[in-house]
C-alpha distance (Angstrom), angle and dihedral (degrees) to the residues before:
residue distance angle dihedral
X1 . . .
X2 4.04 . .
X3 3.80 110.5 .
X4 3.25 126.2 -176.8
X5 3.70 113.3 -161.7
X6 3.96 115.4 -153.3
X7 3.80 129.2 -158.6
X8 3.81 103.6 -163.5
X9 4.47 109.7 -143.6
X10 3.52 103.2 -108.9
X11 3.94 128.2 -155.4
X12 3.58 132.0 -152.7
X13 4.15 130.3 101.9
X14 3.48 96.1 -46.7
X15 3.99 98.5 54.1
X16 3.73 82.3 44.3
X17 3.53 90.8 73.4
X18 3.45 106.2 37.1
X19 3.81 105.6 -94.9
X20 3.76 102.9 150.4
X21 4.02 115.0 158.6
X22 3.41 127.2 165.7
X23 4.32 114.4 -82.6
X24 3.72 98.1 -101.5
X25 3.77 87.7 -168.1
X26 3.71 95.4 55.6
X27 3.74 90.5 55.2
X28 3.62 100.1 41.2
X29 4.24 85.1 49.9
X30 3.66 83.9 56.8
X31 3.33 102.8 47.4
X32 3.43 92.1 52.6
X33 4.29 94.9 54.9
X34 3.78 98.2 28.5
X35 3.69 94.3 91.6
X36 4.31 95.5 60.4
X37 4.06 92.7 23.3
X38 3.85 153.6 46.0
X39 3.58 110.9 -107.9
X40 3.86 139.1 174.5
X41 3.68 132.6 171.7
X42 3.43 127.4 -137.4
X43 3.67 117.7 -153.2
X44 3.78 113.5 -156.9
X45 3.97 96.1 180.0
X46 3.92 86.1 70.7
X47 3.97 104.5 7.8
X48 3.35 119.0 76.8
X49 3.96 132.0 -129.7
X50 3.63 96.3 -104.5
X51 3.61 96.3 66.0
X52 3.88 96.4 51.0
X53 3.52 93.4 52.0
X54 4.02 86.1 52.7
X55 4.27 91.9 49.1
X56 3.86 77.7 40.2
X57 4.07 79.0 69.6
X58 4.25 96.8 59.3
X59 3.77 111.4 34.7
X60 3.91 132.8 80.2
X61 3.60 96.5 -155.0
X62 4.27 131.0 56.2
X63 4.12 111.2 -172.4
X64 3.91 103.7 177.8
X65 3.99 121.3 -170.6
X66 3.92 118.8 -135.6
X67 3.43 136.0 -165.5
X68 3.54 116.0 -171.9
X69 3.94 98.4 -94.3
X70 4.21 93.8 37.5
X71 3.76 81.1 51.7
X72 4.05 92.3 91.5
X73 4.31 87.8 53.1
X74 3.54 89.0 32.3
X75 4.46 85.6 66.1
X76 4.08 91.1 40.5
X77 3.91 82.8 54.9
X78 3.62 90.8 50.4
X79 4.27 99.4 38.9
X80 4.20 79.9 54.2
X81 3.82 92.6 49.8
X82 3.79 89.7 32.9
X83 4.19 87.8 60.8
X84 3.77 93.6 47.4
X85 4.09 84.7 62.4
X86 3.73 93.6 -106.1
X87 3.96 131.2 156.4
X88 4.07 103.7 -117.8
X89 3.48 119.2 -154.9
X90 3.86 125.2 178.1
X91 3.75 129.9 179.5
X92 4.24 130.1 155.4
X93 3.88 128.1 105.8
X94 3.83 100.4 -50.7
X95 4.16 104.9 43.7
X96 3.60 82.9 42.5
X97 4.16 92.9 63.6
X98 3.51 93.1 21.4
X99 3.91 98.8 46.0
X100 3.98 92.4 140.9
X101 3.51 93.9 49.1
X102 3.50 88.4 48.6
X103 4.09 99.6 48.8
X104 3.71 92.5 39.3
X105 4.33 90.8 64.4
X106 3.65 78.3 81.9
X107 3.78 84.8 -134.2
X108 3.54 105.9 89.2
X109 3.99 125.7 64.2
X110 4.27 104.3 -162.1
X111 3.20 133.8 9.2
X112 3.76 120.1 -147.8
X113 4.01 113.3 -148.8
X114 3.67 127.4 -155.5
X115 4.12 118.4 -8.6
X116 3.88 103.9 2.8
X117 3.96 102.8 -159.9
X118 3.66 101.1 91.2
X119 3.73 85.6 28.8
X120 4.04 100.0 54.6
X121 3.51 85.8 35.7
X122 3.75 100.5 66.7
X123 3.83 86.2 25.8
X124 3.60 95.2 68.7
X125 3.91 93.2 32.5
X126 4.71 77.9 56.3
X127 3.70 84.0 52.7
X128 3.28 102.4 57.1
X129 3.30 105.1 34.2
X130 3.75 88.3 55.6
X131 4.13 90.6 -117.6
X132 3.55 121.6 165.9
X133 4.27 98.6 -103.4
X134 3.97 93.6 -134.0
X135 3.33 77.6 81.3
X136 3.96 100.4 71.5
X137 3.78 115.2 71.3
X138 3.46 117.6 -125.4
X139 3.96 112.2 31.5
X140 3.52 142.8 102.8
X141 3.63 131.7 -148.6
X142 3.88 149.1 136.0
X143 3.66 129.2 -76.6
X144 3.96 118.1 170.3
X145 3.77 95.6 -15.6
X146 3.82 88.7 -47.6
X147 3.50 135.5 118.6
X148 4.21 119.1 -125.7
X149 3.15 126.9 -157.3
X150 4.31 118.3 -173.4
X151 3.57 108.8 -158.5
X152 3.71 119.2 -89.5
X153 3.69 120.2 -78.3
X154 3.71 119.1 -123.5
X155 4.07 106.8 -118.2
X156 3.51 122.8 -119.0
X157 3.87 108.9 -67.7
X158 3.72 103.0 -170.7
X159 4.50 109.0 39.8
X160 3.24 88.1 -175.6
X161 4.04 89.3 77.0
X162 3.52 89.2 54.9
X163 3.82 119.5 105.9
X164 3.77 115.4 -118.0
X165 3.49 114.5 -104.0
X166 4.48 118.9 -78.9
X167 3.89 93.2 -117.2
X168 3.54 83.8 172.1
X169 3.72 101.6 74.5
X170 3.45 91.9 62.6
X171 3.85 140.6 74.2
X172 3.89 105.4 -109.2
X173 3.50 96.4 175.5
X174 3.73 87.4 65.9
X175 3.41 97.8 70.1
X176 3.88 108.7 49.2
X177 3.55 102.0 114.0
X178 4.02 91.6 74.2
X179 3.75 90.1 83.7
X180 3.62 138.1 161.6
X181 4.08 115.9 -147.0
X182 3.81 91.6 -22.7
X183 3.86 87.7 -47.6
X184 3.89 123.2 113.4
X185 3.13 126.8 -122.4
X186 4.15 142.1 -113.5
X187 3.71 115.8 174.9
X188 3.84 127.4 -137.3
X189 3.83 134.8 -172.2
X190 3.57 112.1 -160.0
X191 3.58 105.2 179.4
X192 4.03 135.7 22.5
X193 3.33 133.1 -145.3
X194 3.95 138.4 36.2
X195 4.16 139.6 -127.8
X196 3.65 88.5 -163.4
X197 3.85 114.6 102.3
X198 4.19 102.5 -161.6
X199 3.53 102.5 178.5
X200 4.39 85.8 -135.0
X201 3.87 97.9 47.9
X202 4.28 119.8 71.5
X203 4.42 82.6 -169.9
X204 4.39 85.6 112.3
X205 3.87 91.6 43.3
X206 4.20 101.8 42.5
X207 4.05 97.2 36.7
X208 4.36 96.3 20.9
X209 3.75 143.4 -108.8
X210 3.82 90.7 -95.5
X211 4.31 106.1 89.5
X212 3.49 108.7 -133.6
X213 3.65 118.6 -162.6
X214 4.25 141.9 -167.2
X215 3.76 108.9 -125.0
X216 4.15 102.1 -119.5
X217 3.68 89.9 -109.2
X218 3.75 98.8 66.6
X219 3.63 93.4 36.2
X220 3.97 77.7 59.2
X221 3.47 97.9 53.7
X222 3.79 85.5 52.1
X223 4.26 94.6 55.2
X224 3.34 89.3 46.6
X225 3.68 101.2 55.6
X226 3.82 85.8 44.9
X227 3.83 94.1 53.5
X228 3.72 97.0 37.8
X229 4.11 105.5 25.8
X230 4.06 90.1 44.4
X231 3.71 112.1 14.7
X232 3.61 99.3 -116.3
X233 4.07 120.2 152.2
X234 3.68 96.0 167.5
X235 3.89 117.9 79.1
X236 4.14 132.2 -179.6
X237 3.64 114.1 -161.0
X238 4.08 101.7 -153.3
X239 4.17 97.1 -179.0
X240 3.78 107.8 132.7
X241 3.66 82.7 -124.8
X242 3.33 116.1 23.4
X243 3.71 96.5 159.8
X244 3.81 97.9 45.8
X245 3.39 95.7 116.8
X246 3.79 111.0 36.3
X247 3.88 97.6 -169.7
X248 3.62 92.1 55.7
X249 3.90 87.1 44.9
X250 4.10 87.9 51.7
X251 3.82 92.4 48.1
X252 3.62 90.8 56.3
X253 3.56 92.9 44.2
X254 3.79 90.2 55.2
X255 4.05 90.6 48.0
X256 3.80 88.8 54.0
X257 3.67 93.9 59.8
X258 3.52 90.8 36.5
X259 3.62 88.4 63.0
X260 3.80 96.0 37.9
X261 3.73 94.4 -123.9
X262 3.74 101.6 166.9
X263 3.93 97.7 -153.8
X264 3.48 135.5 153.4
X265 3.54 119.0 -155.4
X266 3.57 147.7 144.8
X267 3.92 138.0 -143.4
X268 3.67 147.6 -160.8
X269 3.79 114.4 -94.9
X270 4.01 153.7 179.8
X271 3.89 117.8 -120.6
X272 3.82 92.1 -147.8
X273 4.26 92.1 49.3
X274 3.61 84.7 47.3
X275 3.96 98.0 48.7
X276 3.97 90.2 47.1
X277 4.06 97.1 52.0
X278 3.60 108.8 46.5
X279 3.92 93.9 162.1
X280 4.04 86.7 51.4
X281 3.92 93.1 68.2
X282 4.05 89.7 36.9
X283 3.47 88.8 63.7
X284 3.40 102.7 36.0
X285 4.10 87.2 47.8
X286 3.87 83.5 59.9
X287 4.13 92.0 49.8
X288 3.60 91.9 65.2
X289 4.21 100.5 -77.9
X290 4.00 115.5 160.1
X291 3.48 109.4 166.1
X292 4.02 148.4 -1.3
X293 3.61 124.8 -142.2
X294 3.68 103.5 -145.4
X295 4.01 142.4 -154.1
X296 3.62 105.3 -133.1
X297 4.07 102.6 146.1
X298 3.64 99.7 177.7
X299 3.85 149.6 -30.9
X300 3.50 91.4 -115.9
X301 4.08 118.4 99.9
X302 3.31 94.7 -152.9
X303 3.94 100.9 46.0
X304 4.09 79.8 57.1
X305 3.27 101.3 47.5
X306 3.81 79.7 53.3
X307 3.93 99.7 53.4
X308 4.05 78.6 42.5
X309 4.09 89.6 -125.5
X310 4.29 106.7 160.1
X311 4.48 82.0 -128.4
X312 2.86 142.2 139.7
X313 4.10 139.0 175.5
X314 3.84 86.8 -128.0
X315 4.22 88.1 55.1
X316 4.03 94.7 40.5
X317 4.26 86.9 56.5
X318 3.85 87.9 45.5
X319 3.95 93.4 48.6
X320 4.08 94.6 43.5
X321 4.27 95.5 47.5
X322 4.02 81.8 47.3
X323 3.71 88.9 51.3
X324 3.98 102.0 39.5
X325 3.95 76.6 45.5
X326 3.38 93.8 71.5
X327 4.01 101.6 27.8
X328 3.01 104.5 -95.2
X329 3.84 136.2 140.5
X330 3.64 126.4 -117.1
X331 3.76 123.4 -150.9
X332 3.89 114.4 -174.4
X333 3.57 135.1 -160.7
X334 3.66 129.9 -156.0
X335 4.08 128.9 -177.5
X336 3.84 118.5 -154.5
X337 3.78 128.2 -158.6
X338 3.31 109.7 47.0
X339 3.80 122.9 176.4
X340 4.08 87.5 -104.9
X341 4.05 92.5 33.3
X342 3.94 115.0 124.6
X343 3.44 129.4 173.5
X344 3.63 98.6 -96.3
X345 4.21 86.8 55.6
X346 3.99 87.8 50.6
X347 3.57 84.5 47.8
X348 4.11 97.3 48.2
X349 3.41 82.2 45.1
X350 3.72 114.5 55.6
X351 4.25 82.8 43.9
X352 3.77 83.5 56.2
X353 3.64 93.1 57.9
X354 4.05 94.8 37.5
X355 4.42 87.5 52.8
X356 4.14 91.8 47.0
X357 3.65 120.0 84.1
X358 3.93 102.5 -114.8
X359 3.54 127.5 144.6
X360 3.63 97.7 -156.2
X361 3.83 128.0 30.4
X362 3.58 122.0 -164.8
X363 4.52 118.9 -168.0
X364 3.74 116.4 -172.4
X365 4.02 127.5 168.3
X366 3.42 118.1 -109.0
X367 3.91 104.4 -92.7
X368 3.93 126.2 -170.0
X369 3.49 99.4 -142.2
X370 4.38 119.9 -171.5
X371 3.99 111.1 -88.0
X372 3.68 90.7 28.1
X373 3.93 122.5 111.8
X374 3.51 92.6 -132.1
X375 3.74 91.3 57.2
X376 3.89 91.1 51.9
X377 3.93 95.8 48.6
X378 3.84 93.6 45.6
X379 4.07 93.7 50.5
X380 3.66 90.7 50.8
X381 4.60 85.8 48.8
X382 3.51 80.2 49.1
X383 4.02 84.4 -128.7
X384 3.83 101.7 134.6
X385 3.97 111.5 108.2
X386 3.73 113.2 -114.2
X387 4.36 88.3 -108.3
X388 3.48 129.4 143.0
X389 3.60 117.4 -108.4
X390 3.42 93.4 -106.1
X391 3.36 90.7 73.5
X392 3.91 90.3 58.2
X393 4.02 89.6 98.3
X394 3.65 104.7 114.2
X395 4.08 91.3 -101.4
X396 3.64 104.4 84.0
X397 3.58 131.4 59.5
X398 4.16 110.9 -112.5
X399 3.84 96.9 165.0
X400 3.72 128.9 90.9
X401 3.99 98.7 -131.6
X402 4.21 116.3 -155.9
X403 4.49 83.9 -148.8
X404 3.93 104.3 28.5
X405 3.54 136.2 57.4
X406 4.06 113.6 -137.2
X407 3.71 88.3 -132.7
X408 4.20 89.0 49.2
X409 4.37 84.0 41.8
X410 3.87 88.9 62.0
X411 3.56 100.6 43.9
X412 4.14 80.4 53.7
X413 3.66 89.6 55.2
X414 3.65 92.1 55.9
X415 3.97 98.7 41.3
X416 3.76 91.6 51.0
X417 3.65 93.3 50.7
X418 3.96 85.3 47.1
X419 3.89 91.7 43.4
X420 3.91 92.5 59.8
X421 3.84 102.0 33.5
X422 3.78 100.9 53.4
X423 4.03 89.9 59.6
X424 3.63 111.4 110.0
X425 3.82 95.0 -111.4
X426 3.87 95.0 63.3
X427 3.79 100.1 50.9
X428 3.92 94.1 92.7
X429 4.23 86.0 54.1
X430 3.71 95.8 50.1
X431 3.82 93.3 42.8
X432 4.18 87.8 43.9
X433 4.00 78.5 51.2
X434 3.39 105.4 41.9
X435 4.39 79.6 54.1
X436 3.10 100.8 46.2
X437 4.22 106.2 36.4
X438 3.43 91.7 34.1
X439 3.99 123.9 34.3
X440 3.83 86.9 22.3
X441 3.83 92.6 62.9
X442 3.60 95.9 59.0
X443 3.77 92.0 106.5
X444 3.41 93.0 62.1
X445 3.61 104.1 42.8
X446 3.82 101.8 111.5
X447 4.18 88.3 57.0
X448 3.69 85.1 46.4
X449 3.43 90.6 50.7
X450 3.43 91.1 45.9
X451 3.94 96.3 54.8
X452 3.86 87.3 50.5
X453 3.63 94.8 63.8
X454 3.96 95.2 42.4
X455 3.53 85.4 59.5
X456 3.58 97.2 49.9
X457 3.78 80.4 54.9
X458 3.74 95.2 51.0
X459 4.04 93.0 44.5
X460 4.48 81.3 55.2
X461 3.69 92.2 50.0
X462 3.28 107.4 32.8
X463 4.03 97.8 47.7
X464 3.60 95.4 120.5
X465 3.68 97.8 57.2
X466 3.99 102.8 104.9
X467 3.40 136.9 163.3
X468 4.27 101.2 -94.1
């Protein structure tokens, strides 16, 4: 069959400021169905609409990935596809909790929950073979007016018997502004799944409890394809936890110099692993390690305790004079509006983040995404702001708060990011951003442009989809 795989553009903080990488999903999806099928992958972070609706023209197939606030232009995708006569499928965190929602649009045929490879693989293998799909674990979709849903499919157990992602189906030169030191970047995930149970993250529900890791020597055989295949020296590590298991993380470490891969990369991590394995970072440091985008939440104990994150203030200051020990960069996140927040814990906590040593600081708005517990508790309170979904990005306030007003929680987004950047010590990031974000986009202004207006036109049509 022709597929065309389609990575809607999403919004939110980190599109904000210019963090465009590659859609590791995409490629791993094709990967996976390349072997029996036709697939392409259409990129609309740094492709523009035009050119889907022309592959729209040639393929039998449309699977479209959605995270909760892409999940509005994730359904115009599918109504367009749906009027040219073609199968929709849809999978990715949101469909997967909100598979109802998602079938009832009219506009989408199957939804694939949890990790799709296994799942769109025998899906599209059900389609055209003209098999009855309660056959294929892991989907929902309509029969007679009803809703059917196959059991769930185990995920993957052993990643190292998954193909490496099909780089080659997309436009690479597209995305080589996201760069580390100079360097751009590739992403990598080398392990799924996550034991932590934040109430604000669905990670432990979509991919599991049960960590699943790559042994260091595939993972290996993955950088050096990257570095010698495509030319890349600049690698992000997105796992959840990349640095849950800090022998595996050393092993690696000791392969890459091994192999004299001269990389520079960064990676998600946890304060607390970080603050307990000193030597970890030192040696990762020497493998080529730049910077750590860290968790941090809040300053305030009980806001933690809330978001149930094992932190403290005392453990963040231990983890960030390990890593500015070692040289290496420190990229801090912080969520405000919590159900207990005030504005004396905003307060403590944007001076927390101005008095710590970070080099990048990162506020979002508490946001109760689908899958998560918070999202589950809050529906039940009735709590969660009658929004579209596209407003599910992190930037705008969704939650009814018992202290703040959402109108006095956005103006506190916007002075804390004010508060931090206008110290002395940031003015050589905001100029670097103001370059590279702003002047540096020129060339693609008429596709931004273009974007902006088709999601004007998704906001119009899509006005009625709320949050239940």
């Amino acid at each position: 069959m022709r597929v065309l795989l389609v990575h809607p553009s999403p919004q939110g903080i980190y599109n904000a400021i210019g963090l465009i990488l590659p859609p590791l999903g995409s490629a791993y999806l094709a990967s996976a169905t390349r072997k029996h099928h036709e697939i392409e992958i259409v990129d609309l972070q740094v492709m523009s609409h035009r050119e889907f609706s022309q592959r729209l023209e040639n393929v039998d197939v449309v699977a479209i990935t959605a995270l909760t606030n892409t999940f509005p232009a994730a359904l115009h995708l599918a109504r367009e596809a749906k009027e040219k006569k073609r199968t929709v499928v849809m999978g990715g965190y949101h469909p997967t909790f909100q598979d109802e929602e998602t079938l009832l649009s009219s506009w989408v045929d199957v939804v694939v929950r949890g990790e799709g490879e296994e799942t769109l693989k025998e899906l599209l293998d059900a389609l055209e073979e003209q098999r009855p799909l309660d056959t294929v674990q892991g989907i929902t979709f309509q029969r007679e007016n009803q809703i059917i849903r196959t059991p769930s499919r185990i995920p993957p157990q052993n990643l190292d018997l998954l193909p490496f992602p099909t780089w080659d189906l997309l436009p690479l030169s597209q995305y080589w502004m996201t760069q580390v030191e100079g360097e751009p970047l590739m992403t990598l995930v080398t392990s799924r799944g996550c034991p932590f149970q934040c109430t604000f993250c669905a990670s432990s529900r979509f991919a599991g409890s049960q960590w699943r890791a790559r042994s260091p020597e595939n993972i290996i055989q993955e950088l050096e394809r990257i570095y010698f295949d495509w030319g890349y020296r600049g690698v992000a590590f997105l796992d959840d936890n990349f640095t849950l298991s800090p022998p595996r993380v050393e092993r690696l470490c000791e392969k890459i110099e091994q192999r004299r891969l001269k990389i520079k990369w960064w990676c998600f991590s946890r304060a607390d692993t970080i603050a307990r394995h000193e030597s970890t970072i030192q040696k990762m440091a020497k493998a080529g390690l730049r910077m750590v985008y860290l968790g941090l939440e809040s300053a305030e104990k009980t806001l933690l305790d809330e978001y149930r994150k094992n932190l403290t203030t005392e453990i963040t200051h231990r983890a960030i004079s390990i890593l500015r020990k070692y040289g290496v960069r420190v990229w801090g996140s912080f969520i405000l509006g919590g159900l207990k927040e005030t504005q004396e814990t905003i307060k403590k906590t944007i001076e927390f983040a101005q008095k710590i040593n970070l080099d990048f600081v990162q506020f979002s708005l508490l946001t109760p995404f689908p899958g998560t517990p918070l999202y589950e508790d809050l529906r039940e309170e009735s709590r969660i702001l009658p929004k579209s979904w596209f407003h599910f990005d992190g930037a705008h306030p969704v939650i009814r708060l018992e202290n703040i007003k959402p109108q006095e929680l956005q103006r506190w987004l916007m002075k804390s990011y004010l508060a931090v950047y206008q110290q002395k010590k940031y003015l050589p990031t905001v100029a670097s951003f103001l370059k590279k974000y702003l002047i540096l986009r020129i060339p693609w202004w008429r596709n931004r442009k273009e974007q902006y207006y088709l999601r004007r036109r998704i906001q119009h049509e899509n006005s009625s989809l709320s949050t239940p």
